[in-house]
C-alpha positions as CSV (number, residue, x, y, z in Angstrom):
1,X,-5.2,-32.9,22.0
2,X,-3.2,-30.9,24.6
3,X,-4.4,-28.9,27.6
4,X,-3.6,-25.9,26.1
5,X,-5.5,-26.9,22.3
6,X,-8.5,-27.6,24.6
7,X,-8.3,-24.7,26.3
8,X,-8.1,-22.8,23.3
9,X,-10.4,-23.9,21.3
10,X,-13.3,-24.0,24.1
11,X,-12.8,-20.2,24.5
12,X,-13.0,-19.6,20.9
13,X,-15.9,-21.5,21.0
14,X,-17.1,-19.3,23.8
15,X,-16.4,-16.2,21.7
16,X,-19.1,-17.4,18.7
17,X,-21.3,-18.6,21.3
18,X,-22.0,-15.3,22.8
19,X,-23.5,-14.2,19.9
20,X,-26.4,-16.5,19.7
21,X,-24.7,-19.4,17.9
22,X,-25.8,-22.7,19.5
23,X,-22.7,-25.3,20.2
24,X,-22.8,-26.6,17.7
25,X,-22.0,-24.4,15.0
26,X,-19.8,-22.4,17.5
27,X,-17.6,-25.8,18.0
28,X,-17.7,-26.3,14.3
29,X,-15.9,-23.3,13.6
30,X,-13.4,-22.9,16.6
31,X,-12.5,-26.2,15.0
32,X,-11.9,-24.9,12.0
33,X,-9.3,-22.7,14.0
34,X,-10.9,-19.1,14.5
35,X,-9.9,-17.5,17.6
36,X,-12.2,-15.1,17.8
37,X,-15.0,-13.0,15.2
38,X,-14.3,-10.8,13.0
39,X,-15.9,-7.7,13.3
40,X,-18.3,-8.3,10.7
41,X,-19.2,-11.5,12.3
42,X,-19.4,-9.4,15.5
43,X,-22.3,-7.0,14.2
44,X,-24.0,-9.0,11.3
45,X,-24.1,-12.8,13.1
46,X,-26.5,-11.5,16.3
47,X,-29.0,-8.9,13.5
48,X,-29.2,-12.5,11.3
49,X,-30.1,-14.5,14.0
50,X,-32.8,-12.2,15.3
51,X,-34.3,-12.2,11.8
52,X,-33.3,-8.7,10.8
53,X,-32.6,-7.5,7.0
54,X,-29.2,-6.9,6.6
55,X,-27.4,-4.0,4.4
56,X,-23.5,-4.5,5.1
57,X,-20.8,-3.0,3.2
58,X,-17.6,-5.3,3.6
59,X,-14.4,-5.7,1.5
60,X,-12.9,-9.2,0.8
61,X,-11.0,-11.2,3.6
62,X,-13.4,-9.5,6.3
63,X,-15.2,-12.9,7.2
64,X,-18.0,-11.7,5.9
65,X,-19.0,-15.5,4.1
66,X,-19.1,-17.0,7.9
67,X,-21.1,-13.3,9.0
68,X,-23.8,-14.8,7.0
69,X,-23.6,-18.1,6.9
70,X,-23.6,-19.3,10.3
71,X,-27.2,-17.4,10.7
72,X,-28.3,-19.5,7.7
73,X,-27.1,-22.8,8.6
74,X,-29.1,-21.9,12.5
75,X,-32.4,-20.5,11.1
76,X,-32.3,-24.0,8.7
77,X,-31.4,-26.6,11.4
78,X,-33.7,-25.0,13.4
79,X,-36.5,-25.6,11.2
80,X,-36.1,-28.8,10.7
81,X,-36.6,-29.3,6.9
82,X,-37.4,-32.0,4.7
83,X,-34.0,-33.2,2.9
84,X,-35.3,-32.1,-0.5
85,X,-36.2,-28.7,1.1
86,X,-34.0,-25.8,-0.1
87,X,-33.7,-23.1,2.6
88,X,-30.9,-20.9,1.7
89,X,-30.3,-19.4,-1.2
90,X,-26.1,-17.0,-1.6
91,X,-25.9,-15.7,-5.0
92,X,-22.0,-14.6,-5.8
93,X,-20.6,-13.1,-8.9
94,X,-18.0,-15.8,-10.0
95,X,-18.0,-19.5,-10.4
96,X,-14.6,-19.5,-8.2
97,X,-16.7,-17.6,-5.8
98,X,-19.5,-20.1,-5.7
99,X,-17.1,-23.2,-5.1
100,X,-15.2,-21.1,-2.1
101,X,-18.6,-20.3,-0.4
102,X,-19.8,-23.4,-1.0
103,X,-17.1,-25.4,0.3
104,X,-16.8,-22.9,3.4
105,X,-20.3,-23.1,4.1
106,X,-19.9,-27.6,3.7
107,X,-17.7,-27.1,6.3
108,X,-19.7,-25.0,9.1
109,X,-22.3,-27.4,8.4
110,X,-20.9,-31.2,9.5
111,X,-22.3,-30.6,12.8
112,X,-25.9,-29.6,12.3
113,X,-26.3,-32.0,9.0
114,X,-27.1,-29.0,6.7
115,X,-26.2,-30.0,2.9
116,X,-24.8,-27.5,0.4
117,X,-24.5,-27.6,-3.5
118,X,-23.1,-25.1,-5.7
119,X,-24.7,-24.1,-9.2
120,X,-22.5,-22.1,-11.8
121,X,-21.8,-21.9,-15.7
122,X,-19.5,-24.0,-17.3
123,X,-20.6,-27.4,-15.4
124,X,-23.1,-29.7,-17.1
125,X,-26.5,-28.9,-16.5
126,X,-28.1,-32.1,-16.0
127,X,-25.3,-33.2,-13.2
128,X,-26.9,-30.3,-11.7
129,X,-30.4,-31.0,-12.5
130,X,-29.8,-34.4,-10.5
131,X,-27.4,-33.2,-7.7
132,X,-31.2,-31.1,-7.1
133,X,-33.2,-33.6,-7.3
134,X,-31.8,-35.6,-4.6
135,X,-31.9,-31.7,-2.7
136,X,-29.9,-29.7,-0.8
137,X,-30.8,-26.9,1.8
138,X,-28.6,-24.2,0.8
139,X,-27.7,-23.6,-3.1
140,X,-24.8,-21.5,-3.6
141,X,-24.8,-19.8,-7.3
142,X,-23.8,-17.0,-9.9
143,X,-27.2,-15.3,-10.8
144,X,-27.3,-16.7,-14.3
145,X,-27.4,-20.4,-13.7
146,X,-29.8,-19.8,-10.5
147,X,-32.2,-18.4,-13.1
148,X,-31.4,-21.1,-15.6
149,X,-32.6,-23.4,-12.7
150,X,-35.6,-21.5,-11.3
151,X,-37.4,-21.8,-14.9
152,X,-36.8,-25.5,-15.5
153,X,-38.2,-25.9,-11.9
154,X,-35.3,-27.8,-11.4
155,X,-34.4,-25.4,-8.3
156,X,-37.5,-24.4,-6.3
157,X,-37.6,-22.2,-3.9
158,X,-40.9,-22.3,-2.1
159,X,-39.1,-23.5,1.5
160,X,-36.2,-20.5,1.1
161,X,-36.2,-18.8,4.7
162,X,-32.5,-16.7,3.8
163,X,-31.3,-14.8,0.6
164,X,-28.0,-13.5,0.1
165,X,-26.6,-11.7,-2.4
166,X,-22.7,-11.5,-2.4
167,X,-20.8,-9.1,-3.5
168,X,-23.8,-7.7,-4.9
169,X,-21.4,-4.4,-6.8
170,X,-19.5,-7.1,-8.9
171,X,-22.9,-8.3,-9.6
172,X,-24.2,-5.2,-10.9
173,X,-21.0,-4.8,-12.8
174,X,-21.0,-7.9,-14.7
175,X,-24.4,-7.2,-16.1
176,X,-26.3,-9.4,-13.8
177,X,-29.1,-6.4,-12.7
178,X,-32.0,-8.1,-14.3
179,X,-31.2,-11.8,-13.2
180,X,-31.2,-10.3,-10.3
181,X,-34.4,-8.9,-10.4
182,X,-35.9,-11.7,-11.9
183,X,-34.6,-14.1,-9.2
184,X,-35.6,-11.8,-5.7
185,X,-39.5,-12.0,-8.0
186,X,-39.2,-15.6,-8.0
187,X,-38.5,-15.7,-3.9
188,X,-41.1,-16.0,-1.0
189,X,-42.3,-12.6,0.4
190,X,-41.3,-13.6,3.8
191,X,-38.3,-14.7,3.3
192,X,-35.0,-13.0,5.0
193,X,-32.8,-11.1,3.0
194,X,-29.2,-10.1,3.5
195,X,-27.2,-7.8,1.1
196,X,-23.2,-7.5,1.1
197,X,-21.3,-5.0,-0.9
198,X,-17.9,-3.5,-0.8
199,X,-19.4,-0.5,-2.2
200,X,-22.8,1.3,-1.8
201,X,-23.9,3.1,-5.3
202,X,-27.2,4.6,-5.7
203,X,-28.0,1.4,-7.7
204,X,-27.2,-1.0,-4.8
205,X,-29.4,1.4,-2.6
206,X,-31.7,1.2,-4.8
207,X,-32.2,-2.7,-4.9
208,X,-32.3,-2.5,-0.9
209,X,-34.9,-0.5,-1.1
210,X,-37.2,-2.6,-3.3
211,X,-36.1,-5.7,-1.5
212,X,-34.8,-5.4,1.8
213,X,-37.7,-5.1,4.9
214,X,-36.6,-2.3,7.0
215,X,-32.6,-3.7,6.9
216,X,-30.0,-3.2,9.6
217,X,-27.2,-1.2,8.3
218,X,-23.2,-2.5,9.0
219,X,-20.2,-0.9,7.8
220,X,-17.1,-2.6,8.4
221,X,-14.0,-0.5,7.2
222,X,-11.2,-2.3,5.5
223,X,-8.4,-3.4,7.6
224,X,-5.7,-0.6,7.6
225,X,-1.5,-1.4,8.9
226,X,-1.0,0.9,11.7
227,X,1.7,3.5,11.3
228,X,4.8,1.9,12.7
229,X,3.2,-1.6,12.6
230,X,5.0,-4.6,10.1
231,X,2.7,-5.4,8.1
232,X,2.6,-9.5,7.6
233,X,3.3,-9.9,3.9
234,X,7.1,-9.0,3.1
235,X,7.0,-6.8,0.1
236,X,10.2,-6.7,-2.0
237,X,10.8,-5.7,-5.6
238,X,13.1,-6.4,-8.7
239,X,14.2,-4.2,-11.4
240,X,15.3,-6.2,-14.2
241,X,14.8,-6.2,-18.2
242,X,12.0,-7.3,-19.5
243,X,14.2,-10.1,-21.5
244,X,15.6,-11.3,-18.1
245,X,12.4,-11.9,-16.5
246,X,11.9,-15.5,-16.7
247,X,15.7,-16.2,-15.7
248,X,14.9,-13.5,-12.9
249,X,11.6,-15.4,-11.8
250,X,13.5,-18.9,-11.5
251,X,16.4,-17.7,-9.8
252,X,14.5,-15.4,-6.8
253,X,12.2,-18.9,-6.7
254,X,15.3,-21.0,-5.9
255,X,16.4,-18.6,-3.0
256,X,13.1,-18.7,-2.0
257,X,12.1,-22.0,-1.8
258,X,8.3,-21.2,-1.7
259,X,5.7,-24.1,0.1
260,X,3.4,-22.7,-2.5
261,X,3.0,-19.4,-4.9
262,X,0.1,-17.6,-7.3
263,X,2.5,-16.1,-10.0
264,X,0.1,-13.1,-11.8
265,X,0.4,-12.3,-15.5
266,X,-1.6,-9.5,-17.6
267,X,-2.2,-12.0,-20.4
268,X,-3.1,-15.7,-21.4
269,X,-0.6,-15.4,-23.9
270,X,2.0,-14.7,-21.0
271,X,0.9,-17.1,-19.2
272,X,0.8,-19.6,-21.2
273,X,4.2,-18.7,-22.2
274,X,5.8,-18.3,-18.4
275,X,4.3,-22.2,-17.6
276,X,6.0,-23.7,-20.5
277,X,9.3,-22.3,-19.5
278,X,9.1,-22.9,-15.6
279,X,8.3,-26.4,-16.5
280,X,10.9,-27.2,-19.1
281,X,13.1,-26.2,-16.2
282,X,11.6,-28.8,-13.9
283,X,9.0,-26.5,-12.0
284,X,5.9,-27.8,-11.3
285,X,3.8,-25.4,-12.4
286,X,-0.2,-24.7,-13.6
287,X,-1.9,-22.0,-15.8
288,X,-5.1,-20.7,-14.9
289,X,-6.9,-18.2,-17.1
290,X,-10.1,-17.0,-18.6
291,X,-9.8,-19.4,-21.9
292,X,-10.3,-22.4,-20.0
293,X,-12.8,-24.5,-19.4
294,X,-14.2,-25.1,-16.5
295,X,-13.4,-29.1,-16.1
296,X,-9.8,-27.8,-16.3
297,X,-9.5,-24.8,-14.4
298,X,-11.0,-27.4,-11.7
299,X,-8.7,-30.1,-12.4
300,X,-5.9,-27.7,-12.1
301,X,-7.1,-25.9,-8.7
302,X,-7.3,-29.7,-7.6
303,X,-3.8,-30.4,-8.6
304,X,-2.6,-27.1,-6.7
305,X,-4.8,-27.6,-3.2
306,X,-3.2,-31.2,-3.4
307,X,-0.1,-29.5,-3.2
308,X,1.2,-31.6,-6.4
309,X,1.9,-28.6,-8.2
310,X,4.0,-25.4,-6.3
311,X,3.2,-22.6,-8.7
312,X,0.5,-21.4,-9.9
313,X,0.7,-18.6,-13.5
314,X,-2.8,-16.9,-13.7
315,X,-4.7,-13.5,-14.6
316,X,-6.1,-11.2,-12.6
317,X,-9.8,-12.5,-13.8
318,X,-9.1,-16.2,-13.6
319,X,-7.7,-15.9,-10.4
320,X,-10.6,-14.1,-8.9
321,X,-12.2,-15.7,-5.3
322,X,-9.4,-18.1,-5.2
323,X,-8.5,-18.9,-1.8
324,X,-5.8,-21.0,-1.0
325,X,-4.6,-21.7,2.5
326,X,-0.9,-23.0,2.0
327,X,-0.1,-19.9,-0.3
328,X,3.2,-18.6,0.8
329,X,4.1,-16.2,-2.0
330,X,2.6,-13.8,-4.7
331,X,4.9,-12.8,-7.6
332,X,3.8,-9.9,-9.9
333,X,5.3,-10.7,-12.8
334,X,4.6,-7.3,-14.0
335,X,4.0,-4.3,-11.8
336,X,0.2,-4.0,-11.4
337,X,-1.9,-2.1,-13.8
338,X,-3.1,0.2,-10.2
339,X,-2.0,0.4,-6.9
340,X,-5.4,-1.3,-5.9
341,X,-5.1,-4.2,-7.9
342,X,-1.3,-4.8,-6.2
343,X,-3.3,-4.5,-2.8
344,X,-5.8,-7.1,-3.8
345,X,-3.2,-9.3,-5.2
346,X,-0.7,-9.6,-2.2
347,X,-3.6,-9.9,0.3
348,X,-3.8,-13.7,-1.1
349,X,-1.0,-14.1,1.4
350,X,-0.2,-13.5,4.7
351,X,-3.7,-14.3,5.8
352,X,-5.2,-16.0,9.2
353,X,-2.1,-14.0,11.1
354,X,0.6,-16.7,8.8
355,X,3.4,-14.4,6.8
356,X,3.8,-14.0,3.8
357,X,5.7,-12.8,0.7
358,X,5.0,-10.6,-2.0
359,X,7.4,-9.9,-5.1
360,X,7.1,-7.7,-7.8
361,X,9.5,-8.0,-11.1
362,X,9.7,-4.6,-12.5
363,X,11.0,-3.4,-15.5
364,X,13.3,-0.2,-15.3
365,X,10.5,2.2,-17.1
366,X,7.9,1.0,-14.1
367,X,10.5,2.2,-11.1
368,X,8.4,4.9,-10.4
369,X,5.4,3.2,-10.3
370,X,6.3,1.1,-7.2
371,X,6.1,4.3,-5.7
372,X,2.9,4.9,-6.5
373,X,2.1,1.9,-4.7
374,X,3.9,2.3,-1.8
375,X,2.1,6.1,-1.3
376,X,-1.5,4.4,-1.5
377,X,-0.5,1.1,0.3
378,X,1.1,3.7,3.1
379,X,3.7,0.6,3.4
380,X,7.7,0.4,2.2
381,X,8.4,-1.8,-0.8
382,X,12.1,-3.2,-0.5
383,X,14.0,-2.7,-3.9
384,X,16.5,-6.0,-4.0
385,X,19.4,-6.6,-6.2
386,X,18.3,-9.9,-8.5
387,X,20.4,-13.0,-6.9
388,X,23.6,-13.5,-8.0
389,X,25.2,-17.2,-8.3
390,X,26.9,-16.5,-5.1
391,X,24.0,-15.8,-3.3
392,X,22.1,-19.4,-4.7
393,X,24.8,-21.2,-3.9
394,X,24.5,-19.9,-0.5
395,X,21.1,-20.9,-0.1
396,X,21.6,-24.2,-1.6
397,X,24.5,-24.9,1.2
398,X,22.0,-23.8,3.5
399,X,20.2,-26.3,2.7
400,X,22.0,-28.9,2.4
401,X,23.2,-28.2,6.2
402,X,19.5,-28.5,6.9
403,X,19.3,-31.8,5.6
404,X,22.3,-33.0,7.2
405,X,21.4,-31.6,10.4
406,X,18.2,-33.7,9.9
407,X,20.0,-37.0,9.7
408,X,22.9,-36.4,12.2
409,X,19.1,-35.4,15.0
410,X,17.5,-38.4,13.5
411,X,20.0,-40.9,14.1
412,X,19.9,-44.2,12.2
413,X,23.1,-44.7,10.2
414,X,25.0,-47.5,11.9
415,X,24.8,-49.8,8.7
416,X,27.3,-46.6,7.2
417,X,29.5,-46.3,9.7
418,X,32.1,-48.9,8.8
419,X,32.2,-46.9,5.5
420,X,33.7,-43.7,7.7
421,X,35.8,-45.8,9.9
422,X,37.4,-47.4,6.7
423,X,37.9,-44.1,4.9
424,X,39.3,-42.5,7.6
425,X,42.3,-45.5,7.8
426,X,43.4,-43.9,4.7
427,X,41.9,-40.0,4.9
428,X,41.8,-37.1,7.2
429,X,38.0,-37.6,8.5
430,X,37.4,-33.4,7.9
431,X,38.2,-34.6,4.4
432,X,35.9,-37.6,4.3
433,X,33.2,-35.5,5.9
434,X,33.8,-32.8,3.2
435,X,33.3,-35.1,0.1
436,X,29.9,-36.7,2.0
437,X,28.9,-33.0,2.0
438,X,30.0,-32.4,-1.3
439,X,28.1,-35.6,-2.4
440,X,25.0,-34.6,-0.8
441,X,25.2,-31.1,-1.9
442,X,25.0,-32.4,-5.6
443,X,21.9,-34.7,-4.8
444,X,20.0,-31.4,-3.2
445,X,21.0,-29.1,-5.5
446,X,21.6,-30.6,-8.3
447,X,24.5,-29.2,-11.2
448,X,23.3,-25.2,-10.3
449,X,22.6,-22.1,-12.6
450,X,25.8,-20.1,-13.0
451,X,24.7,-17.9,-15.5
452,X,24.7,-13.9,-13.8
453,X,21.8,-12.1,-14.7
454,X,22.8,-8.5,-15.9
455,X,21.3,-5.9,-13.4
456,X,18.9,-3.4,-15.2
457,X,19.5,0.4,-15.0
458,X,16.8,2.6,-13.4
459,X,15.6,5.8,-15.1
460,X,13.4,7.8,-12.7
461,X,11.2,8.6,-16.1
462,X,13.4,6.3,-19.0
463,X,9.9,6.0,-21.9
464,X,9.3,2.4,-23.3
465,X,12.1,2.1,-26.4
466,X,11.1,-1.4,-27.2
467,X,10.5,-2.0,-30.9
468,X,7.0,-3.5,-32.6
469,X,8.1,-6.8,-32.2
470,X,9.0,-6.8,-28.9
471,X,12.1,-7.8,-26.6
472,X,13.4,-11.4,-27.1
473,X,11.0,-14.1,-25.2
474,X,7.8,-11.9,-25.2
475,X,5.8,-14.0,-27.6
476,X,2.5,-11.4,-27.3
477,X,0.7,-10.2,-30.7
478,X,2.6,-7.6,-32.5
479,X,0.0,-5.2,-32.6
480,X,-0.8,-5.1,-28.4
481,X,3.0,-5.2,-28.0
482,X,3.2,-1.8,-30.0
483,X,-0.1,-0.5,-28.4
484,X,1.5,-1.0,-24.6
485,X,4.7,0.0,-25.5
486,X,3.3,3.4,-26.8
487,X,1.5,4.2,-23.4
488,X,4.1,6.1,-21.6
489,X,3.4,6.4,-17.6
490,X,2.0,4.4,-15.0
491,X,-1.4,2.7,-16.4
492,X,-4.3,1.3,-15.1
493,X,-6.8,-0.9,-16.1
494,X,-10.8,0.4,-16.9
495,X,-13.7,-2.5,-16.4
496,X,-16.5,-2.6,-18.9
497,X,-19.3,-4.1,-17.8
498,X,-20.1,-6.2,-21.5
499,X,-18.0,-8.9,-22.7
500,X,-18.0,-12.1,-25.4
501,X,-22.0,-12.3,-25.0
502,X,-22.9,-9.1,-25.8
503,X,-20.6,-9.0,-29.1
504,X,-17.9,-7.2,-27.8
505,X,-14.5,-7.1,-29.2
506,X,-11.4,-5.6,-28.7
507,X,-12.0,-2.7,-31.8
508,X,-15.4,-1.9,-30.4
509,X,-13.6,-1.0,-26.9
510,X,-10.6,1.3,-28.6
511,X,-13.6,2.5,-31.1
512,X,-15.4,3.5,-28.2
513,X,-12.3,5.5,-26.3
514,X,-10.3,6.9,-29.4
515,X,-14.4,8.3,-30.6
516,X,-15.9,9.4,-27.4
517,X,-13.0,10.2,-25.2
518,X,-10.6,11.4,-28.4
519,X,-7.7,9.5,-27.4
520,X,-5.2,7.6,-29.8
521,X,-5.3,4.5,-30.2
522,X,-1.3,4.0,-29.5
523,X,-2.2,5.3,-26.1
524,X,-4.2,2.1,-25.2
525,X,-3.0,-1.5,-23.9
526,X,-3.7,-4.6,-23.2
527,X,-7.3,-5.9,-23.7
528,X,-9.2,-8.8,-22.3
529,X,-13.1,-10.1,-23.2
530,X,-14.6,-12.4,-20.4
531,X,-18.4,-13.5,-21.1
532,X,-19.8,-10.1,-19.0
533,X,-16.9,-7.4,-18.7
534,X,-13.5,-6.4,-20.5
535,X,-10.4,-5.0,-19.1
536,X,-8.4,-2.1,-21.0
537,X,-5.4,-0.4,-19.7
538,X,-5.0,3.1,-20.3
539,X,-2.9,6.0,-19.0
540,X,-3.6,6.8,-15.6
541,X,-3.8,10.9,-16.0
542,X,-6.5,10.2,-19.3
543,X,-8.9,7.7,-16.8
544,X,-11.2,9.3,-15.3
545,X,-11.8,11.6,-18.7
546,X,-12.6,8.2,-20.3
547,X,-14.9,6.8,-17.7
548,X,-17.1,9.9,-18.3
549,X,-17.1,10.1,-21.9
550,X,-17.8,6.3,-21.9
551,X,-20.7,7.2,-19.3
552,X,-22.4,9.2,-21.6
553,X,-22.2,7.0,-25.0
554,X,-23.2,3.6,-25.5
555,X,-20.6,0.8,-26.7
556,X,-22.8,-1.8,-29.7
557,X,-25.5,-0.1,-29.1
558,X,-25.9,-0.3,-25.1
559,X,-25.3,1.7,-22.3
560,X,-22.6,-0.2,-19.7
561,X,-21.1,0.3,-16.6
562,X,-17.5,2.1,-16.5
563,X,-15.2,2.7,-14.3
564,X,-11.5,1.9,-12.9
565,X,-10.9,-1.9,-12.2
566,X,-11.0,-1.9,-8.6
């Protein structure tokens, strides 16, 4: 370690130490490479540690998970437990969720000798069951298996000195109010209790108020780009037809030359589809999305972190809580159902001050609706002509001179020498030094695309004229292609908080909307059933009509939560 390293990282230290973190939990995490607390580690780490109820409202990527888990890991170290002893209990909405905290709370806690186990659906109970048995002192886990645990006894909670409930909104949302309830019944009376929630609704509010002892109260506001400030993830967009996507997606990936990228798709069917193409054309690429199971999704996250696969094709929903350090690009595929959702999605990059790039592929019809984003987003999206071969083979000669350049700094090829000096009895050496080039160019590059891919047309408001079956490659049912196709105008997607285990299918949703809210059917798009919510796009100007006629009605019987997908 250099001077400067030490230097460094002992102020950093510093920095966490001042707020009441002892040394070693302060050196863990400098170590881990934080300069300096976030601002909700600034106000929430000093009320934790004093013993304070906590109320914060903080968005994703705020550092909220170290704002509450350093406290933890102090109060339990300092109390010395018994190793079977659980002392700390985070409940998150998302099985992704629970593996990210837990893995960033394994981490904080080498240096105080804390143990951490996450509990979520999908995994084999009676792995579980054991992994308790020999204990751990904080359990991170969605609300459902938690409960599962609590009445086999298999997770006890008798020793539990913190409570958190993460993202506690989502919670709400995804039907968890009563395992919730249940769960906070089931705790210790003294124990601490901290609440995080990007949002405050009367029904969070409400909860604090039953559970929470006289809580602190911290805001942190979501991280806004200064006017006239670059913001770190380069945004650029294509406009290209719908049929010359996929040819569009491998050639702006060539020129880019990613270290690693999270490709997003509306559907399972899409990408399904999108993985089998990159790959027959060498790629190594991964699908993630919500028909998995959970062995594979983690088998496939595995193969990703490892860095043995470069892209990644997911949905929105089965990429939710994923947080992957070495991510250099996001690709929208398609142009995001809401400017939020774009928001969400390119903020996977260009994280912990490294750049990154975001790309959108839009289709001519969707022009406009990168505007949309760029007036929320206050930011400029670049609109970039699609490669041409020209340009590729550009970037390939690029680098090829990088490789070269490599070898002629490194040194090391007297054994080829006398191959030059005999060449060059018979050749001009610019000549032999051109066919080596040539020679090495084909080995880096390989034989090339030379196919052009046609540039699209933009319409400022050109409606969607593709027929029922679709445009050629788009391997989606018949009947959502014609649904989409029909919704003219920028869309966005509603959340229902009742999925697959309350009966819910995809007729009972466009039952609900064309009944209540007296909109067509042809108006709607795509739908997707998770276990607790759907997602259903609709025209942006008829949303909020819906959301309040769906407020008032009940969908099979049942009043659920509705609103736009945030």
């Amino acid at each position: 370690m250099t001077a400067s390293t030490t230097t460094t990282t002992t102020t950093s230290a510093s920095a966490f130490h001042k707020l009441g973190l002892q040394t070693e939990l302060a050196d863990a995490v400098s170590a881990l490479g934080y300069e300096e607390p976030t601002p909700v580690q600034r106000e929430a780490i000093p009320l934790l540690l004093q013993g304070r109820d906590l109320l914060g409202q903080a968005a994703t990527g705020t550092g909220k998970t170290a704002a509450f888990a350093l406290p933890m890991l102090q109060r339990i170290s300092q109390a010395r437990p018994k190793p079977r002893e659980t002392c700390g209990l985070v409940l998150v909405p998302t099985r992704e969720l629970a593996m990210q905290v837990a893995e960033a709370i394994h981490k904080y806690a080498k240096r105080v000798g804390s143990t951490v186990l996450p509990l979520y659906g999908g995994a084999p109970m009676y792995q579980q069951v054991r992994a308790l048995e020999r204990g751990a002192h904080v359990v991170v886990a969605t609300p459902g298996r938690a409960l599962d645990h609590i009445r086999r006894e298999s997770l006890r909670l008798d020793s539990l000195r913190m409570l958190v409930l993460d993202e506690a909104d989502e919670m709400l949302d995804m039907g968890f109010a009563d395992d919730l309830d249940a769960i906070l019944k089931a705790t210790p009376e003294n124990r601490q209790t901290a609440l995080f929630s990007a949002t405050m609704p009367a029904r969070i509010l409400s909860i604090a108020e039953r559970h929470l002892k006289n809580p602190a109260r911290v805001t942190i506001a979501r991280e806004k780009t200064a006017a006239g400030k670059v913001p770190r993830v380069r945004q650029v967009a294509y406009v290209v037809a719908r049929a010359h996507k996929p040819a569009t997606l491998g050639r702006v990936l060539d020129v880019e030359d990613p270290v690693a990228a999270l490709v997003f798709c509306r559907t399972r069917l899409e990408v399904e589809s999108l993985v089998e193409t990159l790959n027959a054309h060498g790629r190594r690429t991964q699908a993630l999305h919500g028909g998995m199971q959970q062995r594979e999704r983690d088998r496939v996250m595995g193969l990703f972190r490892a860095q043995k696969a470069d892209l990644l094709v997911a949905t929105d929903v089965a990429a939710r809580g994923l947080d992957i350090e070495h991510l250099s690009h996001v690709v929208n595929y398609d142009v995001p159902a809401s400017p939020e959702v774009y928001l969400h999605r390119i903020g996977r990059t260009g994280r912990a001050g490294r750049t990154g790039t975001a790309i959108t592929l839009a289709e001519p019809r969707e022009h406009r609706l990168l505007r949309a984003i760029e007036n929320f987003t206050r930011t400029k999206i670049e609109v970039a002509t699609v490669p041409t071969v020209a340009d590729l083979r550009r970037r390939q000669l690029d680098v090829t001179r990088a490789t070269l350049r490599e070898a002629l700094l490194a040194g090391d090829f007297d054994h080829v020498k006398v191959v030059v000096e005999a060449l060059t009895e018979e050749f001009d050496i610019v000549d032999v030094a051109a066919a080596a080039v040539k020679l090495a160019h084909a080995a880096v590059a390989g034989n090339g695309d030379d196919r052009e891919i046609p540039a699209a047309i933009v319409h400022a408001s050109a409606p969607d004229r593709r027929t029922a079956g679709g445009p050629a490659g788009d391997k989606r049912p018949a009947s959502r292609q014609r649904r989409s196709s029909r919704a003219e105008g920028p869309t966005v997607r509603l959340f229902i908080g009742a999925g697959r285990q309350a009966g819910i299918r995809p007729g009972d949703l466009v039952g609900a909307i064309t009944g209540e809210a007296a909109v067509e059917s042809r108006l709607l798009g795509a739908i997707e059933i998770a276990d607790r919510f759907s997602l259903i796009e609709v025209p942006d100007t008829l949303a909020d009509g819906i959301v309040e006629a769906l407020k008032a009605a009940t969908i099979r019987g049942k009043k659920v939560t509705v609103r736009r997908e945030r």
